[in-house]
RODO-2510 file (C-alpha; in nm, 4 decimals, decimal comma):
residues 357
     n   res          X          Y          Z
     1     x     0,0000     0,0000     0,0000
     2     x     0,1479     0,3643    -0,0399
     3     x     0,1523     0,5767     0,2546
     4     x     0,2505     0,9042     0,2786
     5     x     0,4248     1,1392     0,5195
     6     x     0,4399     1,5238     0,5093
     7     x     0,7479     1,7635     0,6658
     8     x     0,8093     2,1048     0,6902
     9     x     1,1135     2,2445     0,5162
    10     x     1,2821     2,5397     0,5962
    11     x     1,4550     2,6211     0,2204
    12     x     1,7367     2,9477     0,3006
    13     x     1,6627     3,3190     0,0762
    14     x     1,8594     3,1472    -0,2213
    15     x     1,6476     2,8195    -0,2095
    16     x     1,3056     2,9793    -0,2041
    17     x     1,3818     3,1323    -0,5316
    18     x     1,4907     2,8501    -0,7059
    19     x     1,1612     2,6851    -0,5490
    20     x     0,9939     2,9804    -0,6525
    21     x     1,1260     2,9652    -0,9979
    22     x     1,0643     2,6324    -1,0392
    23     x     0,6797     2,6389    -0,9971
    24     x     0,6490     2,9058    -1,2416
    25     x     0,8316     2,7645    -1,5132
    26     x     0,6475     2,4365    -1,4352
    27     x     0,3103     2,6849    -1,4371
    28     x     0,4042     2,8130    -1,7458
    29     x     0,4575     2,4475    -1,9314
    30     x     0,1311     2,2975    -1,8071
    31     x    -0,0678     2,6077    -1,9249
    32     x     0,1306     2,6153    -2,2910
    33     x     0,1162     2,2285    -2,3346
    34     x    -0,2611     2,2691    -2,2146
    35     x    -0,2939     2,5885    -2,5009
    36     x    -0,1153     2,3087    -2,7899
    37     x    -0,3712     2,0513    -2,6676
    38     x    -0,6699     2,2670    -2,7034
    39     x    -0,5142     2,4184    -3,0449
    40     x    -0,4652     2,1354    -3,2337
    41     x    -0,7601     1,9535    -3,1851
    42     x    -0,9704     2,2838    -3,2396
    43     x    -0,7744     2,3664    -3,6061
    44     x    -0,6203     2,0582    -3,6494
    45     x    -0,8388     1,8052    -3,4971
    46     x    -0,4986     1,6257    -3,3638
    47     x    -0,5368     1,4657    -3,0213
    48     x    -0,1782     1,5367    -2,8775
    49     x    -0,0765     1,3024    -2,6394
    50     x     0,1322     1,2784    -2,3302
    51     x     0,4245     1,0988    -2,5368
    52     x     0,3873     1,3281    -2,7833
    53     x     0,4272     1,6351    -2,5502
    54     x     0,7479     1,4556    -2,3652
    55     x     0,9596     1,4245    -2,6904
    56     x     0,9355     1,7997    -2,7107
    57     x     1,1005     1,8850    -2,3562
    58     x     1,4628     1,8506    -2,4729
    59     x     1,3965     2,1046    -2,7860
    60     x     1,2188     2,3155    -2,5344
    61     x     1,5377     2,3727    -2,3309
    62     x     1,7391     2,4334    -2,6440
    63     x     1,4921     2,7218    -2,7009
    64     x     1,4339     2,8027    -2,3517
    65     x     1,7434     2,7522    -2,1677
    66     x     1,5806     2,8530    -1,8324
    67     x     1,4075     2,4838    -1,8451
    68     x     1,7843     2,3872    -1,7880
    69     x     1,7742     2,4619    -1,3713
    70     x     1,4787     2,2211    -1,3451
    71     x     1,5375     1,8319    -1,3220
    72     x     1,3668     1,6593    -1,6511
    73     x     1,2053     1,4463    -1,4248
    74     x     0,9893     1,7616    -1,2436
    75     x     0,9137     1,8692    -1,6156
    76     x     0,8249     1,4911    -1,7103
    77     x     0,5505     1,5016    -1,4268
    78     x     0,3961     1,8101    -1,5054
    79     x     0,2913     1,6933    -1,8729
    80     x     0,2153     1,3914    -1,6593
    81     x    -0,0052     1,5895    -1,4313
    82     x    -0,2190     1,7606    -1,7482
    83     x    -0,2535     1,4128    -1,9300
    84     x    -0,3871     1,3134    -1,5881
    85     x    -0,6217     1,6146    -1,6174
    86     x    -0,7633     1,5096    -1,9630
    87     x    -0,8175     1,1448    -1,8417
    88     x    -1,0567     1,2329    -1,6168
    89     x    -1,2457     1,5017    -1,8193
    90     x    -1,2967     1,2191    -2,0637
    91     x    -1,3848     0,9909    -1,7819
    92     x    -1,6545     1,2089    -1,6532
    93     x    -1,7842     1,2549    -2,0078
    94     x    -1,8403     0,9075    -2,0097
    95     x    -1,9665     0,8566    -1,7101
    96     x    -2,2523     1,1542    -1,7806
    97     x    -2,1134     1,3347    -1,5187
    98     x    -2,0390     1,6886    -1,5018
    99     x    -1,7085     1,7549    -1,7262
   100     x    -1,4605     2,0101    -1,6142
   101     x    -1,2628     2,0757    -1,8723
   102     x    -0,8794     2,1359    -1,7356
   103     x    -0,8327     2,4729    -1,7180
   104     x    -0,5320     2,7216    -1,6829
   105     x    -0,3392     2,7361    -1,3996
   106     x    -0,3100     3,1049    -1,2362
   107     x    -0,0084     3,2103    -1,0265
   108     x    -0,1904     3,1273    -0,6765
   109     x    -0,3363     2,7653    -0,8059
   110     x     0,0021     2,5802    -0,8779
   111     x     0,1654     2,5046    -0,5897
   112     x     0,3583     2,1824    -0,5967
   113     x     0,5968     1,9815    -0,7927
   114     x     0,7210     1,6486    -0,7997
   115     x     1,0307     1,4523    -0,8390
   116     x     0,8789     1,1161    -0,9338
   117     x     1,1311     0,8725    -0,9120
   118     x     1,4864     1,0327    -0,8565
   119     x     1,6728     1,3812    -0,7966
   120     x     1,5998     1,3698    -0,4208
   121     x     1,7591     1,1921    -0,0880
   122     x     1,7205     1,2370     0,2926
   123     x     2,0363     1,2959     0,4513
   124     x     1,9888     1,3231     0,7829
   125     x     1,8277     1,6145     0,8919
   126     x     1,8329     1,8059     0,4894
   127     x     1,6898     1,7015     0,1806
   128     x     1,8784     1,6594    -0,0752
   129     x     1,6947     1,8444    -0,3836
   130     x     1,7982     1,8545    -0,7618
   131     x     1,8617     2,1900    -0,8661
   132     x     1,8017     2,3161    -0,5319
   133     x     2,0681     2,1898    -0,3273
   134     x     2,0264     2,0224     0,0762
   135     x     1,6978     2,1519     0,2254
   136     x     1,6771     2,1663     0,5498
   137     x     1,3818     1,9488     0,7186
   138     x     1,1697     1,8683     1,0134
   139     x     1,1263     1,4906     0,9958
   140     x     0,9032     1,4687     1,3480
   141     x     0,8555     1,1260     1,2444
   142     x     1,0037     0,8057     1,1323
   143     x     0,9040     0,7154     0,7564
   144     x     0,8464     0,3517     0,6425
   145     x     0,8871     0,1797     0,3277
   146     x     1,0494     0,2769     0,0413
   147     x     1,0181     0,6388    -0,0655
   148     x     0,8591     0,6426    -0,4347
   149     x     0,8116     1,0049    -0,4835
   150     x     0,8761     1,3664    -0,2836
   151     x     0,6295     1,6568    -0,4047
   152     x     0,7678     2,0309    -0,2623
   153     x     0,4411     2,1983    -0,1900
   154     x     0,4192     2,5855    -0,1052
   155     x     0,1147     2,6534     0,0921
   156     x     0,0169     2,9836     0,2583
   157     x     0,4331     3,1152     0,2743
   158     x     0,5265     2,7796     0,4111
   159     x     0,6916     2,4676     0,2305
   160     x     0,6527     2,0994     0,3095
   161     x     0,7667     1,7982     0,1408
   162     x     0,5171     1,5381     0,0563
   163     x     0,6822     1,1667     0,0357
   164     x     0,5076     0,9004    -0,1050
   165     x     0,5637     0,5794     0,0220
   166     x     0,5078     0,1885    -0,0249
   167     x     0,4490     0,0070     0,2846
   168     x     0,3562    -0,3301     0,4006
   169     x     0,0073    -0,4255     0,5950
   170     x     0,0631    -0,5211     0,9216
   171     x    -0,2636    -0,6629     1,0010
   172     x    -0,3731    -0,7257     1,3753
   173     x    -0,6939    -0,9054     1,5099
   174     x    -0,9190    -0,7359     1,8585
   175     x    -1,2046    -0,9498     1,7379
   176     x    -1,4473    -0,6487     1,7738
   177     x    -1,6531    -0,4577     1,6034
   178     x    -1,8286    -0,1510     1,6262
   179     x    -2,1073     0,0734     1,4364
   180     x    -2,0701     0,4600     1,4848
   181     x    -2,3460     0,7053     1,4442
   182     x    -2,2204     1,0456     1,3407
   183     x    -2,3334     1,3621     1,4602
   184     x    -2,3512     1,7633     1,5487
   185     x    -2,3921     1,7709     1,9127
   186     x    -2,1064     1,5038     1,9574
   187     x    -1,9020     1,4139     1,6474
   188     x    -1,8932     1,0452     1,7153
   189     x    -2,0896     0,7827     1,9004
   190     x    -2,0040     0,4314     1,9598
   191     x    -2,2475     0,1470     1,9386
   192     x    -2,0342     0,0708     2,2632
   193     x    -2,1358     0,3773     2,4594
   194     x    -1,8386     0,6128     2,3778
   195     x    -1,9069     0,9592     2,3155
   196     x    -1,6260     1,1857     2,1099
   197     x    -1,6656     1,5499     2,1880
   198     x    -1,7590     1,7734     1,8879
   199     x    -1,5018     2,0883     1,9269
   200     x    -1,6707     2,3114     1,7151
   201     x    -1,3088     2,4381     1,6217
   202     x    -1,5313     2,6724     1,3486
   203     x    -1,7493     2,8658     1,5756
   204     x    -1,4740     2,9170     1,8476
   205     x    -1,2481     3,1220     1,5785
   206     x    -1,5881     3,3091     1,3943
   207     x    -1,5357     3,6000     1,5915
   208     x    -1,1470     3,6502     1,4789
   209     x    -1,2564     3,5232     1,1026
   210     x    -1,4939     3,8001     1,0796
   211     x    -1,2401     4,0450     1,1706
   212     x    -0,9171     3,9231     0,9524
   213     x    -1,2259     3,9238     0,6650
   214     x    -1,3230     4,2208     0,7333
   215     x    -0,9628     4,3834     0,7552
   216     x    -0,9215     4,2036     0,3736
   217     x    -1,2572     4,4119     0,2262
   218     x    -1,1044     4,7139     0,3664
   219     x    -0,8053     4,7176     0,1785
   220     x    -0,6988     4,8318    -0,2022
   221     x    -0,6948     4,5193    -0,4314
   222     x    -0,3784     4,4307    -0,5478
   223     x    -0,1700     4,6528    -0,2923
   224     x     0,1006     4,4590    -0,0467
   225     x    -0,1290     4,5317     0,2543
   226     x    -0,4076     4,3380     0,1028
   227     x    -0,1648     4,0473     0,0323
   228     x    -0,0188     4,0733     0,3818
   229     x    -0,4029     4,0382     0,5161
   230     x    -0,5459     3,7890     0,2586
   231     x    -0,2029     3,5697     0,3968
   232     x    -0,3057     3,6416     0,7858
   233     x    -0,6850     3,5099     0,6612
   234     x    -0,5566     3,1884     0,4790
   235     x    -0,3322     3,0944     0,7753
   236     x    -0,5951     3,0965     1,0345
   237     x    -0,8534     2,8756     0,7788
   238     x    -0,5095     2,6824     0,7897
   239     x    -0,5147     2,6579     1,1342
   240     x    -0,8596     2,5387     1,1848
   241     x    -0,8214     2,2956     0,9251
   242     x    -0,5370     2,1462     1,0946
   243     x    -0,7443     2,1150     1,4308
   244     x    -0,9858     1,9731     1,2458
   245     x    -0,7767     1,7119     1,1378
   246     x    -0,6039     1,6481     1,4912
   247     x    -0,9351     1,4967     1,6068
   248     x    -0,9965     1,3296     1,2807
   249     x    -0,6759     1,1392     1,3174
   250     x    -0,7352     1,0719     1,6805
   251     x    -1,0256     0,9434     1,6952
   252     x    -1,0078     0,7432     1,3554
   253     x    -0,6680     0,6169     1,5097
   254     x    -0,8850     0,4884     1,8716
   255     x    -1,1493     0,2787     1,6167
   256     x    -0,8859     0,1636     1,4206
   257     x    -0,6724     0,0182     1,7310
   258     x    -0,9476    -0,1436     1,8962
   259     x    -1,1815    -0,2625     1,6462
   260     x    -1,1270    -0,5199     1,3362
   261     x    -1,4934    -0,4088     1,1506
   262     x    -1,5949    -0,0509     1,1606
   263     x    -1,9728     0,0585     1,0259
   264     x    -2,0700     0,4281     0,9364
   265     x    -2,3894     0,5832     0,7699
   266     x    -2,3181     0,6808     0,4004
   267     x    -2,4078     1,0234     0,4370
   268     x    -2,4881     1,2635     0,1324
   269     x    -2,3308     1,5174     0,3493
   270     x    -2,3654     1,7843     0,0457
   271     x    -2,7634     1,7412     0,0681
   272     x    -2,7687     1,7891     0,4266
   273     x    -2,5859     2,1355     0,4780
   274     x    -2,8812     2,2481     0,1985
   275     x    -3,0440     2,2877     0,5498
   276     x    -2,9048     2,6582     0,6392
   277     x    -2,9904     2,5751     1,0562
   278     x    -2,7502     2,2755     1,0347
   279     x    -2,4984     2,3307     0,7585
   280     x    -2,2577     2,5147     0,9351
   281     x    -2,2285     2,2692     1,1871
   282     x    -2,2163     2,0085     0,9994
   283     x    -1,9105     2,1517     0,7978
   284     x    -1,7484     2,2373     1,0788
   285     x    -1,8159     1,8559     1,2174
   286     x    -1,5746     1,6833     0,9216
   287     x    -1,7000     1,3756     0,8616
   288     x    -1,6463     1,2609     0,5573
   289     x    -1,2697     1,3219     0,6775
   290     x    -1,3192     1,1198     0,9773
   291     x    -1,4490     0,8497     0,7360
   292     x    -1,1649     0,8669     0,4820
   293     x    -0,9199     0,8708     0,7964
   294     x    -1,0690     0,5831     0,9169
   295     x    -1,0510     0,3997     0,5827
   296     x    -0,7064     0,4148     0,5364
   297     x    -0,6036     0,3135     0,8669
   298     x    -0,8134     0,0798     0,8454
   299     x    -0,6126    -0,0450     0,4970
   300     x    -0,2573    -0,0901     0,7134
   301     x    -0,4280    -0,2388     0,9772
   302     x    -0,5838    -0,5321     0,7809
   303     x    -0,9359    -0,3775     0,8689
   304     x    -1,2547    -0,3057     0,7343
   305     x    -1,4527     0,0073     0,6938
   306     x    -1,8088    -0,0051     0,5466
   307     x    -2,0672     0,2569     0,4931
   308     x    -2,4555     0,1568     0,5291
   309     x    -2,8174     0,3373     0,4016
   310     x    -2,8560     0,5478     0,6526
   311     x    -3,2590     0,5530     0,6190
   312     x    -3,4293     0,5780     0,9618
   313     x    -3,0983     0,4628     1,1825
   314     x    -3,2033     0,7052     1,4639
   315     x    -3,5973     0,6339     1,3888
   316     x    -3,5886     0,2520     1,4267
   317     x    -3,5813     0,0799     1,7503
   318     x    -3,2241    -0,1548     1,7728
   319     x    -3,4192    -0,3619     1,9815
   320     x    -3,7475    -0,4796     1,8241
   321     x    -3,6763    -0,2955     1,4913
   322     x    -4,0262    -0,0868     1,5135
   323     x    -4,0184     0,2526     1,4045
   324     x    -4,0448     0,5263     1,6454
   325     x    -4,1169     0,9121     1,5642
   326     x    -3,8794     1,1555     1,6921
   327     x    -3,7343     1,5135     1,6215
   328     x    -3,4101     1,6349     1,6153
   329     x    -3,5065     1,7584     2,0423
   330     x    -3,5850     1,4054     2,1395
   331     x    -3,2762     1,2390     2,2817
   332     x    -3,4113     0,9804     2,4223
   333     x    -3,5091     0,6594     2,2475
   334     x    -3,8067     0,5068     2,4079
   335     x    -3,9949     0,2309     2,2235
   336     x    -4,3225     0,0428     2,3130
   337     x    -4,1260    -0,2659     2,3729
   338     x    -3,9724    -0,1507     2,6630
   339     x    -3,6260    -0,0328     2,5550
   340     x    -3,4956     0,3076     2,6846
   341     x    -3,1470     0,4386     2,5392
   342     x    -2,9597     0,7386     2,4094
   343     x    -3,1012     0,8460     2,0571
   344     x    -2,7161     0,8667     1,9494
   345     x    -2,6250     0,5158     2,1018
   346     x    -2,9485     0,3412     1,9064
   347     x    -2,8583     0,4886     1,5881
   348     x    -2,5278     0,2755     1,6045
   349     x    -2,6708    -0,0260     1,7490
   350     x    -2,8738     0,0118     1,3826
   351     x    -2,6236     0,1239     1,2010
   352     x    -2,3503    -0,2171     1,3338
   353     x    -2,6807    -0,4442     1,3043
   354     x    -2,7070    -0,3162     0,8864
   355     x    -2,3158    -0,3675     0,8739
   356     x    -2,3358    -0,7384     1,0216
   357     x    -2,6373    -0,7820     0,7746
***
């Protein structure tokens, strides 16, 4: 399975503008290989393909010689990257979904690039980068496997490097299993009777959003003090994000360690926040990314993940299966049959009964 780790790097003055340089020239071939792909199928009606495109790249850096200070492997992947682009516009064509066509990249929407298979080495505590020279990193943990491919990403000022790694499953039995019903007023709840707290990491920070927003409409588009706050903004979405994920991984981590089959509700999460009362907590909530956390733990681990209908879980009684009434108010399961229990609780004694099913 691949598996993949992310570290901050600290590049020196010199190194971000080689990085810097880097992603535009990479910027600039995706959206000129994109312009000969729409061209000559428009005029020519020639479908140019990603081979086609690659046999090009060493007349481009006769022509261009600034292509020289990029590794031909980091150019490879970006033609790599658009054919990937075109595959699934097709694909979605197809599939009579909505298309997409792959559009240009701006200056604030390409961020990364990727050594696919060589140009880079760890070295204790630097990266070793093609073109670049030794990085300095923060490896906080250990990495396992064998490293297929490091992507240098630049988000909000920062730089991390993204490794992508093939590991083995280490599968491990508890002989448990467990259905969990998903919600606003806690996040998670255990068909076992374990409650995870929803922190509402959204609504604690509204009141310094709305400020750092409204600092951003105050100020002149496209002068340094509107970059400086539209950078303040970004980082604190950024930061709320990344406590969003803390909890994700923790609690996705406690299922995955104790229990061998793990049931959710298959939620369409983006018809539920078309209720305006709920929607914002529900965002805020995350869980689809609790799900997809889950999941791939669940793929090291040797474990199982599955999603159920999700059709009157909190209505039906766990017990005796009859369907009881009840608004969102009514916390309290009580059925005729003589069963009493928390609404949250009987929705994942459903939920792990549809699972087992």
């Amino acid at each position: 399975m691949i598996k993949s780790y992310k570290f901050k790097i600290e590049p020196t003055k010199t190194q971000i503008e080689q990085i810097e340089a880097t992603l535009n020239l990479c910027r600039w071939l995706y959206n000129t290989a994109l312009e000969q792909r729409k061209f000559a199928y428009r005029h020519r009606n020639i479908s140019v393909s990603y081979n086609m495109q690659q046999n090009e790249l060493p007349q481009l850096k006769k022509e261009l010689p600034d292509f020289k200070q990029v590794q031909s492997q980091v150019l490879q992947d970006v033609l790599r990257r658009l054919d990937k682009a075109f595959k699934a516009f097709f694909r979605r064509i197809k599939a009579g979904q909505k298309a997409g066509y792959p559009r240009f990249q701006g200056k604030r929407r390409y961020d990364s690039f990727t050594y696919p298979q060589s140009g880079f080495s760890l070295e204790n505590k630097y990266l070793k980068l093609s073109k670049i020279g030794n990085v300095r990193i923060k490896c906080h943990r250990q990495i396992e496997g064998k490293i297929k491919t490091c992507s240098i990403i630049r988000k909000n000022g920062r730089y991390y490097a993204c490794f992508s790694c093939e590991v083995e499953i280490r599968a491990y039995s508890t002989g448990k299993q467990v259905g969990v019903d998903l919600g606003v007023r806690h996040l998670a709840i255990t068909s076992e009777r374990e409650f995870f707290e929803h922190p509402k990491y959204l609504r604690k920070s509204e009141h310094k959003l709305k400020r750092l927003q409204r600092i951003v409409s105050r100020r002149k588009k496209g002068s340094n003090r509107r970059s400086k706050a539209v950078s303040l903004l970004s980082r604190m979405h950024e930061y709320i994000a990344n406590q969003r994920k803390d909890t994700a991984h923790k609690i996705s981590r406690h299922l995955v360690d104790h229990y061998d089959l793990i049931e959710f509700e298959d939620l369409n999460i983006q018809g539920m926040v078309q209720n305006h009362n709920l929607a914002k907590s529900i965002v805020d909530a995350g869980w689809n990314q609790l799900v997809q956390f889950t999941t791939y733990k669940a793929g090291y681990a040797g474990k199982h993940v599955i999603q159920v209908n999700p059709h009157n879980t909190s209505q039906a009684c766990s017990e005796c299966g009859q369907i009881v009434k009840k608004t969102l108010k009514d916390r309290t399961h009580q059925c005729s049959c003589g069963y009493v229990e928390d609404r949250d609780i009987n929705a994942a004694r459903n939920i792990l009964k549809r699972a087992i099913a």
